[in-house]
N, C-alpha and C positions, 0 to 999 in steps of 0.2 A: 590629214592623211591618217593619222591616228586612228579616227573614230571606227574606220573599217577593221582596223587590228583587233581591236582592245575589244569590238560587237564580237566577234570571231572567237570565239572562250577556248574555244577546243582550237587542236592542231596536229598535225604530223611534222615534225621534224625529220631533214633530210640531212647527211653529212658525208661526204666522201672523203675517203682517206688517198691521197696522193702521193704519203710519203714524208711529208712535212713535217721537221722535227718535233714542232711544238700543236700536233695534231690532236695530241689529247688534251690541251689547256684548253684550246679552240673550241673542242667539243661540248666539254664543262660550260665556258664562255656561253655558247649558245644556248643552253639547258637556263643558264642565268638570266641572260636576257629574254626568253622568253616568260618566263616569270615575272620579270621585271614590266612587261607587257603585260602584264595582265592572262597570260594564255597559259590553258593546261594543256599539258604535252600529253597527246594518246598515244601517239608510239613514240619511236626515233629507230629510224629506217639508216642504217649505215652502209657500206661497201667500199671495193679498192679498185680503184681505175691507177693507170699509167697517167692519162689526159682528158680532161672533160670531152665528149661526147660533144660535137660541133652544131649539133642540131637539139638536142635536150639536157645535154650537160652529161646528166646519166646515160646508162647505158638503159636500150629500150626495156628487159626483161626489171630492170630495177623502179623503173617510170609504171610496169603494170604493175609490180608489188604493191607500190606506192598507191595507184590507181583502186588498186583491189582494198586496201586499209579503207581508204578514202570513201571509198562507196560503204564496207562495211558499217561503219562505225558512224557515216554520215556526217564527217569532217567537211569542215567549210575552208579549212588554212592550209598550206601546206607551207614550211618555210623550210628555205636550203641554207645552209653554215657557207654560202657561197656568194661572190657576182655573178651574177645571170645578165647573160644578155639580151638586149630586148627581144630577138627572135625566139630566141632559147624559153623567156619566160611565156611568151604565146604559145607557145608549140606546148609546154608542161601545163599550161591550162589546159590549154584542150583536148587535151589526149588525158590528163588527170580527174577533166571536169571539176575543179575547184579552183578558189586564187592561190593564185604561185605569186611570193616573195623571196628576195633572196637576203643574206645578209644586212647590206644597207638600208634597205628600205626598210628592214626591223628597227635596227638604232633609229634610223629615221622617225621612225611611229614613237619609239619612248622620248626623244626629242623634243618632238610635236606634241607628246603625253606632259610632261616636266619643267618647261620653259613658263615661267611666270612672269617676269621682267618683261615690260613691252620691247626693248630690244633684243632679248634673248627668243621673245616669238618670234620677230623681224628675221632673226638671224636662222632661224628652223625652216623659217618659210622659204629662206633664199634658197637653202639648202637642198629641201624637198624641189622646187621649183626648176631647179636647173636639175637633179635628176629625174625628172619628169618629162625633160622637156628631149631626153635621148630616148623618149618611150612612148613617146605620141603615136606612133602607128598605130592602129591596130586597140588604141586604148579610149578611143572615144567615149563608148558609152560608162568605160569607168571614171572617164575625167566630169563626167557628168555628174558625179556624185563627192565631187570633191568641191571645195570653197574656194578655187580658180576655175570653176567651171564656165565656159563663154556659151556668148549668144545665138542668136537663130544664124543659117549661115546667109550669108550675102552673096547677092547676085554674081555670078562668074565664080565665086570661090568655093574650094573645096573647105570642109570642115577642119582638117589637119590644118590650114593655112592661116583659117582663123584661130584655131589654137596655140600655132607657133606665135601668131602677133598676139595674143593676149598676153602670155606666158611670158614674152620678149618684154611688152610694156611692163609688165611688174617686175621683172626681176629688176627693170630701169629704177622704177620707183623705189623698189628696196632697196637698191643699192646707194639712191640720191641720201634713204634717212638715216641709212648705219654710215653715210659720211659725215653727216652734221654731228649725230650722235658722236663720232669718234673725231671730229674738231672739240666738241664739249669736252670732251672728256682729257682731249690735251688739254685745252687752258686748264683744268682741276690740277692737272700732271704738273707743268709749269708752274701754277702756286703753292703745290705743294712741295719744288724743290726750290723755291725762292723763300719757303720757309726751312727750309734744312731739314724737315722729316724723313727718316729712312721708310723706303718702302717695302714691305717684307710678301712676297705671294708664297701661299700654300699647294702645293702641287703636286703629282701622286696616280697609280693605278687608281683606276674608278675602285671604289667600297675597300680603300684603303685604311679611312678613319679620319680624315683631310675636314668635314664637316665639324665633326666630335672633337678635336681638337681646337679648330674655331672658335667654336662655342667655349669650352675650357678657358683657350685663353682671353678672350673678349667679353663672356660671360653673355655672350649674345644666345638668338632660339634659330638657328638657322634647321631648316628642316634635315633631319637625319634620317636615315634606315638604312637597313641591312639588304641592298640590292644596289645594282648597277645605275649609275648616272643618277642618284638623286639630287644631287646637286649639278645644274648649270648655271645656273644667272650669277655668276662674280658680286661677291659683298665682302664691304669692306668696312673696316674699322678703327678708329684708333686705340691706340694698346699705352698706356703709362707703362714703362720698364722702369723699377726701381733704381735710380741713382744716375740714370740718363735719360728720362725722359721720353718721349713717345715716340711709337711705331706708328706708321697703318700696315694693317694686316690684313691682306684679301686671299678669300677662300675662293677659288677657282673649279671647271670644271673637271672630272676626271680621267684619264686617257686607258683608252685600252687597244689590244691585239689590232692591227686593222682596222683603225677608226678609217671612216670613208673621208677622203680627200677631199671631198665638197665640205665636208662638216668642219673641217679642221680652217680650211678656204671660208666659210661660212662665220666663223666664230673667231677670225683671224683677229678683228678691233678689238675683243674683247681678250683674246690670248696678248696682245697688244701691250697690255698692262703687267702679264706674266714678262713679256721679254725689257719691258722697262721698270722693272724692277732693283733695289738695289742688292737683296738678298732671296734666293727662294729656301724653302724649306721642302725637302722632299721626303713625301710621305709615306712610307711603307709597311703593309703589312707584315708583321716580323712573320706571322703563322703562317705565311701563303710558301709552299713548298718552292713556287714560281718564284718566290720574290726577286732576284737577280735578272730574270729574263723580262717580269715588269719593269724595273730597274731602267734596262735598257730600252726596252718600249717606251719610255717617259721620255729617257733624255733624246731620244730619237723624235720625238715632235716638240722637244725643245732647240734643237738643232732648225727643225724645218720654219721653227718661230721668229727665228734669229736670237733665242733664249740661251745657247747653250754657253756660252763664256760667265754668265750671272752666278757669283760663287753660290754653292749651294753648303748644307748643314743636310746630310741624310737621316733621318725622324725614322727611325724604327720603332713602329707603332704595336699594340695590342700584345705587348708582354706580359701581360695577366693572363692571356692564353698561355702562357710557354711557363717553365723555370729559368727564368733568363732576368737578372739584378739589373734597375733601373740603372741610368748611367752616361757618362762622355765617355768617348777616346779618342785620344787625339793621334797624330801622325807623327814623324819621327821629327817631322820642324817643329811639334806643341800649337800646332792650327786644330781646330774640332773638325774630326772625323767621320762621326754618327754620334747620337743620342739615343739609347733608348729607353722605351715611358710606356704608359699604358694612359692615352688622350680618354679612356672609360671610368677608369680609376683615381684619376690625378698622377700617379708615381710615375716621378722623372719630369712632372712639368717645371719643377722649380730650377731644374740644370737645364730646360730649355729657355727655362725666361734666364737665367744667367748667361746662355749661350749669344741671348738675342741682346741682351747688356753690354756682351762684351764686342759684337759686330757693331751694334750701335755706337759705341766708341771709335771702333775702326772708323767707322763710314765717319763721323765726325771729323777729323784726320784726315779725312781723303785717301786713307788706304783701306776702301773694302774688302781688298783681297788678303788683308794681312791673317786675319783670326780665323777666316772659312774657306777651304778650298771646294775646287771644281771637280765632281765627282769623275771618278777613271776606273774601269774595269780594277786594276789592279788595289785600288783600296779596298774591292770587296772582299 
């Protein structure tokens, strides 16, 4: 699905405001991930509805602005900071004369872009596949250009009919191999707590520094940059902590605003490993104005993972931006509170590897909860 995004260089950006408190993050967000796509932004076309427009989302005089950019400028993209419904997206193509995407299917496309792991493709394709498959109408001759595209039609059938059974048999088969894959990945899970290793996941707003730290503390090359989603495929590590012994440490995907609910469904095996975990480490941009309202974004699809009781250590990341002293603090029981470090610089990694020493002990004990608590609005 990708490949149509990322051909598409140019774009109009769509964004309605409804009133949403966190409408300007969202906006940002969008500006981000189109970049992260690969796409330069020729406008960004905004306005304020009460309710999307039942039949375009927008309102019509906003559809011919749009329409009018589009033709100027000879935009081939148009993408909305929205879900679109599959009517809604018909109807904006053709009245805009260009492809209409909405939100999803952009995360979608950098997805599709960034999955390197053969199950982290498996996992993009489910993804894409099952939102595809509430958009068949009307999308024939675009499914034609996609790498699930079916055959000549068969006698008696319509073509929708055979794309639903195409569509259906894969998603079967994708689903049969991210089962096997996440039976393997138990028995790993099972011998490594039959050897009594803690298991520590890195977790975090997307472009929090969740990578960069990785790499820091494992000394590993795990790909880094400064854009949304560079990292999905889950790698893992073992980590020596001085005077106890070893961790594994896996870097994880990163969560944002509105991640689509097939994706989170999609990538579930592989969050899997987040929720069994014995300690996570969450990583936050200290610079990000948002950072409390990511905060909450995170532990809210740690929640949905079955992740949220796993004590956490909040990692306030990239204090080389700010005037703010490396450091712990602990809570009024003397449990760690937050860390913060600069995972660019090194400052403050040394009191996180003591952080991870002294949980490594706990979990030894069989009290992981003793040393790190469970992040709560009120610690912030």
């Amino acid at each position: 699905m990708h490949e149509s995004t990322t051909a598409a260089n140019t774009a109009v950006l769509v964004s309605l405001d409804f009133g949403a408190p966190d409408y300007a993050e969202s906006l940002e967000e969008l500006r981000l991930l189109a970049e992260s796509a690969g796409v330069q932004t020729v406008a960004l076309i905004e306005g304020k509805r009460q309710r999307p427009d039942a039949s375009l989302f927008a309102g019509s005089g906003k559809v011919d602005e749009i329409a009018a950019i589009v033709e100027e400028h000879e935009v081939p993209l148009v993408i909305f900071n929205h879900d679109l419904s599959p009517a809604q997206m018909r109807n904006l193509t053709a009245r805009i004369k260009a492809r209409v995407i909405d939100r999803t299917m952009l995360i979608l496309d950098i997805f599709a872009l960034r999955a390197n792991s053969h199950e982290g493709k498996l996992q993009v394709e489910l993804a894409q596949l099952k939102y595809l498959s509430t958009r068949l109408v009307g999308m024939n001759t675009d499914m034609g250009q996609q790498k699930y595209a079916v055959g000549a039609r068969g006698p008696g059938e319509t073509q929708l009919e055979l794309d639903r059974r195409k569509l259906d048999k894969r998603v079967h088969l994708l689903n049969d191999r991210l089962a096997k894959l996440k039976r393997h990945r138990q028995v790993q899970r099972r011998a490594r707590n039959r050897s009594d290793v803690m298991s520590v996941s890195i977790v975090g707003y997307t472009n929090a520094g969740k990578s960069t730290l990785f790499n820091r503390l494992t000394q590993a090359n795990v790909y880094v940059a400064d854009q949304l989603f560079a990292t999905l495929d889950t790698t893992s590590r073992r980590v020596f902590i001085e005077g106890t012994g070893q961790v594994v440490l896996s870097d994880t995907v990163g969560f944002i605003r509105h991640l689509p609910h097939g994706l989170v469904a999609a990538f579930r095996s592989t969050l899997e490993e987040t929720a069994q975990a014995d300690l996570l480490l969450h990583v936050v941009d200290a610079n990000s104005p948002e950072r409390f309202d990511q905060i909450a974004e995170v532990n809210k699809v740690l929640q949905e993972i079955g992740a949220q009781h796993i004590p956490q250590i909040l990692v306030f990341n990239k204090i080389d931006l700010q005037d703010v002293p490396a450091g712990v603090q602990r809570d009024e029981y003397g449990r760690i509170a937050r860390i913060h470090l600069s995972a660019r610089t090194g400052a403050g990694i040394d009191d996180l590897r003591a952080a991870l020493a002294e949980a490594r002990e706990a979990h030894a004990l069989g009290a992981q909860g003793a040393s790190v608590q469970e992040w709560h609005p009120l610690n912030s």
